[in-house]
N, CA, C and O atoms as a Tinker XYZ file with bonds, in Angstrom:
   260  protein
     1  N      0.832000   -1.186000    0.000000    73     2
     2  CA     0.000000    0.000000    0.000000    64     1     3
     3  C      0.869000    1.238000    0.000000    63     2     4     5
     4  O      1.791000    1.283000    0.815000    81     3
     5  N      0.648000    2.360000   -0.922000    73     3     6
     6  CA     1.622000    3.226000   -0.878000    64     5     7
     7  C      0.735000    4.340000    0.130000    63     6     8     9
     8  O      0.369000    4.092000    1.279000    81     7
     9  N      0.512000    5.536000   -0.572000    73     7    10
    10  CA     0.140000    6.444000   -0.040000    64     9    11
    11  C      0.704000    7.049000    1.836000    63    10    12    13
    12  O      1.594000    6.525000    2.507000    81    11
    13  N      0.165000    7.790000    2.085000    73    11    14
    14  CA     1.128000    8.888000    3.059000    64    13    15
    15  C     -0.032000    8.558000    4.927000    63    14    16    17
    16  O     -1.256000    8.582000    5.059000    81    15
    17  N      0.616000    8.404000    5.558000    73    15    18
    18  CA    -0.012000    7.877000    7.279000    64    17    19
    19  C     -0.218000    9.644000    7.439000    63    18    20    21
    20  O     -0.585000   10.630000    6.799000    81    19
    21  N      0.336000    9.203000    8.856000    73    19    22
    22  CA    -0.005000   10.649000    9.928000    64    21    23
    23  C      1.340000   11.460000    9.793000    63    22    24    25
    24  O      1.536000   12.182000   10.771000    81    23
    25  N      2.262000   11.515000    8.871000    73    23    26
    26  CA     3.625000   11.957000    9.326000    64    25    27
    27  C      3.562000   13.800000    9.170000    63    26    28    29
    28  O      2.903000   14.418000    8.334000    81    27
    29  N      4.191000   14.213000    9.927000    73    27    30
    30  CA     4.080000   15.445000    9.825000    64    29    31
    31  C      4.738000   16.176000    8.601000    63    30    32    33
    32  O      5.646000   15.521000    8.088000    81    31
    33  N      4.468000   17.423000    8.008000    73    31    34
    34  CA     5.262000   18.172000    7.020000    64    33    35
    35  C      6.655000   18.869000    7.386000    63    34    36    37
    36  O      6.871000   18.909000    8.597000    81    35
    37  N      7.487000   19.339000    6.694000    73    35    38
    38  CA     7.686000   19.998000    6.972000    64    37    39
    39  C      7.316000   21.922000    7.823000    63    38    40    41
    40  O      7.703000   22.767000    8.630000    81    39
    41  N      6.265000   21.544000    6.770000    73    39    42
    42  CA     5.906000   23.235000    6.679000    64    41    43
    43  C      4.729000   23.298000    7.880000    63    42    44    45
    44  O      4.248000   24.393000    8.172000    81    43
    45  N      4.212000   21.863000    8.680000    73    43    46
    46  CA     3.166000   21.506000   10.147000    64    45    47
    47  C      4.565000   22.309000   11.206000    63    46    48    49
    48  O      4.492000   23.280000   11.960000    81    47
    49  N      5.896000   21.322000   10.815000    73    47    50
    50  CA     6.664000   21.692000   11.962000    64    49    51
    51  C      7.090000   23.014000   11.847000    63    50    52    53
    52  O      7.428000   23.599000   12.876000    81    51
    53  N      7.129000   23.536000   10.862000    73    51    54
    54  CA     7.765000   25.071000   11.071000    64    53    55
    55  C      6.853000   26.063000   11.862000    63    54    56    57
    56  O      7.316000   26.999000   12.513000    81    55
    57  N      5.662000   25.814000   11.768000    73    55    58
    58  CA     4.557000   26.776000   11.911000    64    57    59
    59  C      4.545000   26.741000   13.954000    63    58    60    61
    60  O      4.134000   27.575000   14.761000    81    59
    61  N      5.304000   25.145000   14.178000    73    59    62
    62  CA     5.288000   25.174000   15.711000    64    61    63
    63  C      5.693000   26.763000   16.585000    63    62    64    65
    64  O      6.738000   27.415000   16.582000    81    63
    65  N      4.656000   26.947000   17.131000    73    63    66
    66  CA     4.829000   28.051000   18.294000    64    65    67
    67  C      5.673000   27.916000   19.098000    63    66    68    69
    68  O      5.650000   26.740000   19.462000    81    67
    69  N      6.643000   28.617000   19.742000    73    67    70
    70  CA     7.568000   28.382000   21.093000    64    69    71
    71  C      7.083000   29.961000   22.026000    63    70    72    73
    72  O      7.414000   31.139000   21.892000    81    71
    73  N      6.113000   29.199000   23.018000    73    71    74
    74  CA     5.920000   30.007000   24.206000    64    73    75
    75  C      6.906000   30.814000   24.658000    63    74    76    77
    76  O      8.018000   30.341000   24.891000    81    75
    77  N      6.572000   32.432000   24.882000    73    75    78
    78  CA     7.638000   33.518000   25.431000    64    77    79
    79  C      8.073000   33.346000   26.802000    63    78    80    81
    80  O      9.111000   33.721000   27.348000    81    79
    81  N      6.488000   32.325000   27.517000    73    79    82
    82  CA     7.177000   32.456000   28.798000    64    81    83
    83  C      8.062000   31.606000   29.064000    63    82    84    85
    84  O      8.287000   30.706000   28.255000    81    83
    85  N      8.665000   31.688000   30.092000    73    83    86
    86  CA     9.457000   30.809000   30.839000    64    85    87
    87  C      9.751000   30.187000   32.285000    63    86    88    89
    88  O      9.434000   30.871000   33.257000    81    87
    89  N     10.232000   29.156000   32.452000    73    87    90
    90  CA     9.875000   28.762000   33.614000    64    89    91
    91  C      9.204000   27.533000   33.738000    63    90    92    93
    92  O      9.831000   26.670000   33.124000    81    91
    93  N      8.018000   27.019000   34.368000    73    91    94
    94  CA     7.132000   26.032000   34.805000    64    93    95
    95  C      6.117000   26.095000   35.484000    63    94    96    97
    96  O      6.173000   26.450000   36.661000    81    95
    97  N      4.797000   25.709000   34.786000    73    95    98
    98  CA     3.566000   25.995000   35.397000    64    97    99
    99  C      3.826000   26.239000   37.033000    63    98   100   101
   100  O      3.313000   27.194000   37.616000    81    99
   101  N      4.518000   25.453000   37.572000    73    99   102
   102  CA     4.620000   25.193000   39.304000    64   101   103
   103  C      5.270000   26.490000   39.769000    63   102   104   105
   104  O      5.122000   26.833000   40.942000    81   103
   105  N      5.959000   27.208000   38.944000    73   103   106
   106  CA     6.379000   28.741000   39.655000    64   105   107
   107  C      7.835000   28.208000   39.795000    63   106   108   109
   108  O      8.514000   28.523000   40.772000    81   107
   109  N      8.303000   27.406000   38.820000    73   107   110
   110  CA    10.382000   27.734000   39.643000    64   109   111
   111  C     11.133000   28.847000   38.684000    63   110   112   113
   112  O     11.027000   29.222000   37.516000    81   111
   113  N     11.849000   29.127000   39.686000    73   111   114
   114  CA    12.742000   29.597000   39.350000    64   113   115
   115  C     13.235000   29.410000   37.862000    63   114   116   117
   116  O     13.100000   28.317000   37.312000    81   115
   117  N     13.780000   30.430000   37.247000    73   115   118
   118  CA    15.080000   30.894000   36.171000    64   117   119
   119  C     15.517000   31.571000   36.317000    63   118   120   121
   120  O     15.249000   32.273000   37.292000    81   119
   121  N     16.719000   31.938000   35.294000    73   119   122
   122  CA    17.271000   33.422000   35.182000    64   121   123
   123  C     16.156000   34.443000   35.108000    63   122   124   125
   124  O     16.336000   35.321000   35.952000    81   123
   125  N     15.167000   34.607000   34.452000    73   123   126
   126  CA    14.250000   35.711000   34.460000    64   125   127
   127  C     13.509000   36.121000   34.939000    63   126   128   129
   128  O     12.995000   37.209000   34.680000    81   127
   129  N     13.062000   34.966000   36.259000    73   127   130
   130  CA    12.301000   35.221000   37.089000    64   129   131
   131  C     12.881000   35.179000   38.965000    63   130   132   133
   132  O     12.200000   35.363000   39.974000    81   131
   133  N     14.559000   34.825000   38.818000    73   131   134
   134  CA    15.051000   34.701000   39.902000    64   133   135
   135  C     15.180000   35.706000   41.196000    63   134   136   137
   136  O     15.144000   36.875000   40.812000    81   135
   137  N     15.270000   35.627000   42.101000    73   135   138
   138  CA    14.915000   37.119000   42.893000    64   137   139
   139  C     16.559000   37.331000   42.643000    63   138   140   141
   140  O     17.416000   36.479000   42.409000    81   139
   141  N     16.673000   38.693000   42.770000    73   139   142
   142  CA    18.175000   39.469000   42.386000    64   141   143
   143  C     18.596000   39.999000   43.769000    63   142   144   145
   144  O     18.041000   40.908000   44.386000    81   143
   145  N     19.547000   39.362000   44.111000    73   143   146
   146  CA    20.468000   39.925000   45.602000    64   145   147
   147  C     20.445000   41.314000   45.733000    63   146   148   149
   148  O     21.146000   41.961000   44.956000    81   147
   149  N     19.568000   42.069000   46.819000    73   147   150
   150  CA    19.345000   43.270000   46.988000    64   149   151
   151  C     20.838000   44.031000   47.163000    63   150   152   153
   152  O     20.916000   45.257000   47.085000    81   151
   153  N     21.808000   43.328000   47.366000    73   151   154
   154  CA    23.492000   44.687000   47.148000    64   153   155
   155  C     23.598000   44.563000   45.666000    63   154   156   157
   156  O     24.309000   45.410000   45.126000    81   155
   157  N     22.868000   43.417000   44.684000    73   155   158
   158  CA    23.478000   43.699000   43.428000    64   157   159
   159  C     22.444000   44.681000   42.776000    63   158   160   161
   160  O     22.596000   45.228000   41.684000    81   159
   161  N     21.493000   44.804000   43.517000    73   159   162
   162  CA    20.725000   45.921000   42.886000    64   161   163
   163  C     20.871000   47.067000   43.247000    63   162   164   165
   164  O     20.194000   47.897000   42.639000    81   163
   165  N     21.848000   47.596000   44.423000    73   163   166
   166  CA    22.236000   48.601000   44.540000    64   165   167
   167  C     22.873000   48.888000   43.992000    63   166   168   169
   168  O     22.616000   49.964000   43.452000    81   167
   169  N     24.156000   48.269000   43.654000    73   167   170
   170  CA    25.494000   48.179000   42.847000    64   169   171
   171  C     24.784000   48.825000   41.193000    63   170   172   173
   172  O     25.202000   49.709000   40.445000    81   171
   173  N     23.948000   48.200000   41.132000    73   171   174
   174  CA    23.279000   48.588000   39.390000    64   173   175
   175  C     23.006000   49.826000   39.493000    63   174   176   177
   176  O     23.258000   50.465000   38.471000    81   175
   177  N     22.463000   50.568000   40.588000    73   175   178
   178  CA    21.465000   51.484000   40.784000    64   177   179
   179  C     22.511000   52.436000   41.145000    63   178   180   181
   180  O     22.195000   53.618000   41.011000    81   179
   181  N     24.178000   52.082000   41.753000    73   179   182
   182  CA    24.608000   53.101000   41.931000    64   181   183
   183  C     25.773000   53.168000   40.860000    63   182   184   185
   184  O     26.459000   54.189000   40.853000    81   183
   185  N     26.072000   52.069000   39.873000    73   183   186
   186  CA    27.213000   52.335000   38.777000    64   185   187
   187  C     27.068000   53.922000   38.311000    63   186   188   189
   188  O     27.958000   54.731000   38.572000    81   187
   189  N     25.782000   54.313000   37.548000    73   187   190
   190  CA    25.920000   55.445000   36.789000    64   189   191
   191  C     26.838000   56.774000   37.535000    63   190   192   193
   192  O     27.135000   57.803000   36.928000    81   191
   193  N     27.228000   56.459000   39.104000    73   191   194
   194  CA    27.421000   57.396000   39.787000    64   193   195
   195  C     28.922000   57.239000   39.632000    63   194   196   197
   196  O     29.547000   58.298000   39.686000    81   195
   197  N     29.881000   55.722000   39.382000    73   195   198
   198  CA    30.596000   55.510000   40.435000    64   197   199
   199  C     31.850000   56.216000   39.044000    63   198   200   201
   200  O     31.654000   56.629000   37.901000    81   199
   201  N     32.965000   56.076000   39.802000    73   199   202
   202  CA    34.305000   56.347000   38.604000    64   201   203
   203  C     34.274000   55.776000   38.013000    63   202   204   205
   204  O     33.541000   54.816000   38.252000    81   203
   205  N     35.178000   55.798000   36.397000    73   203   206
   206  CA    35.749000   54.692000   35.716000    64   205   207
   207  C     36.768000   53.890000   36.730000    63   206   208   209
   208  O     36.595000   52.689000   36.523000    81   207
   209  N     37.795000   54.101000   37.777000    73   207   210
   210  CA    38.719000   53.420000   38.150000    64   209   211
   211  C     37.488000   52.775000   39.284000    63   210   212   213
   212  O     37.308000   51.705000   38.703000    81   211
   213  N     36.678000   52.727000   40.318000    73   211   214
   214  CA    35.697000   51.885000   40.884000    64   213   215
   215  C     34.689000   50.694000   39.853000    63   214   216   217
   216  O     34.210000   49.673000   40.345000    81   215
   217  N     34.549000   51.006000   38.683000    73   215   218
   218  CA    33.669000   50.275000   38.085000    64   217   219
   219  C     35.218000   49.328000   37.232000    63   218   220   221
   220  O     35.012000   48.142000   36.976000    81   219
   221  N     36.097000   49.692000   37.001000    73   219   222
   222  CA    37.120000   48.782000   36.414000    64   221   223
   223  C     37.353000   48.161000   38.080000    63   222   224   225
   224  O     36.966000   46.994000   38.140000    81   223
   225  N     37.707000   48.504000   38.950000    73   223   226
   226  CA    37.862000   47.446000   40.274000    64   225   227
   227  C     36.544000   46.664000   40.268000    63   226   228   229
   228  O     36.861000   45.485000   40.106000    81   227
   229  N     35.955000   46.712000   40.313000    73   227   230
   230  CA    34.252000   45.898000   40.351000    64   229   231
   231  C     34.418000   44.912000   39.369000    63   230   232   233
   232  O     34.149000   43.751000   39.677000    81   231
   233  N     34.822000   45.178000   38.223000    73   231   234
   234  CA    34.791000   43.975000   36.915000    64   233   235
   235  C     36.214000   43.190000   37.327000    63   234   236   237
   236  O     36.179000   41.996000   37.031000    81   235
   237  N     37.760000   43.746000   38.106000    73   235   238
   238  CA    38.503000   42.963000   37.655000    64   237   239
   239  C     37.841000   42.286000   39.173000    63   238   240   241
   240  O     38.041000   41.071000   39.188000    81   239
   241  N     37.399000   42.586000   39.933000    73   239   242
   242  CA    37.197000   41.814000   41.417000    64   241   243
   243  C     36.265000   40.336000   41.021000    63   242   244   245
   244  O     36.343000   39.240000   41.576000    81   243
   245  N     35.440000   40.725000   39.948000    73   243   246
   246  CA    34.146000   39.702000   39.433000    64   245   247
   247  C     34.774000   39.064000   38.552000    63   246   248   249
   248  O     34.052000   38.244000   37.986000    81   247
   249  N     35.891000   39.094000   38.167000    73   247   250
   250  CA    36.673000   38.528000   37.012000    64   249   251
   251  C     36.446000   38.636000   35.639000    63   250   252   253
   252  O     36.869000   37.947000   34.711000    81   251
   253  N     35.756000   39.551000   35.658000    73   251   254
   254  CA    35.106000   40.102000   34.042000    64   253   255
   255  C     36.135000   41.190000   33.211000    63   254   256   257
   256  O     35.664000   41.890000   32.315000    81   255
   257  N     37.270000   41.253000   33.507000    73   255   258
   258  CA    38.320000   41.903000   32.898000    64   257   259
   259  C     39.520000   41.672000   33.835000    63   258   260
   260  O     40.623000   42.141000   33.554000    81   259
């Protein structure tokens, strides 16, 4: 018997949706929903203030330069 079953198309699978949210119905944790350590949100909140030579100590201390 030739003819074609249930197999999907290509052009069925492309059309697949990928949900924006993220995470798990049950509420865990990710990166995008993780709570953020209240000194690193100061630290964010006070960069725009700080020197170039304090914000280069901050990156080489974090190892990011």
């Amino acid at each position: 018997m030739g003819g074609r079953g249930l197999e999907q198309t290509a052009l069925a699978l492309s059309k697949t949706a990928i949900p924006a949210q993220t995470g798990t119905e049950s509420g865990t944790l990710n990166r995008e929903n993780a709570p953020i350590d209240p000194d690193l949100v100061r630290l964010i909140e006070a960069w725009p203030t700080l020197s170039d030579e304090a914000r280069a100590d901050i990156l080489r201390i974090g190892g990011i330069r």
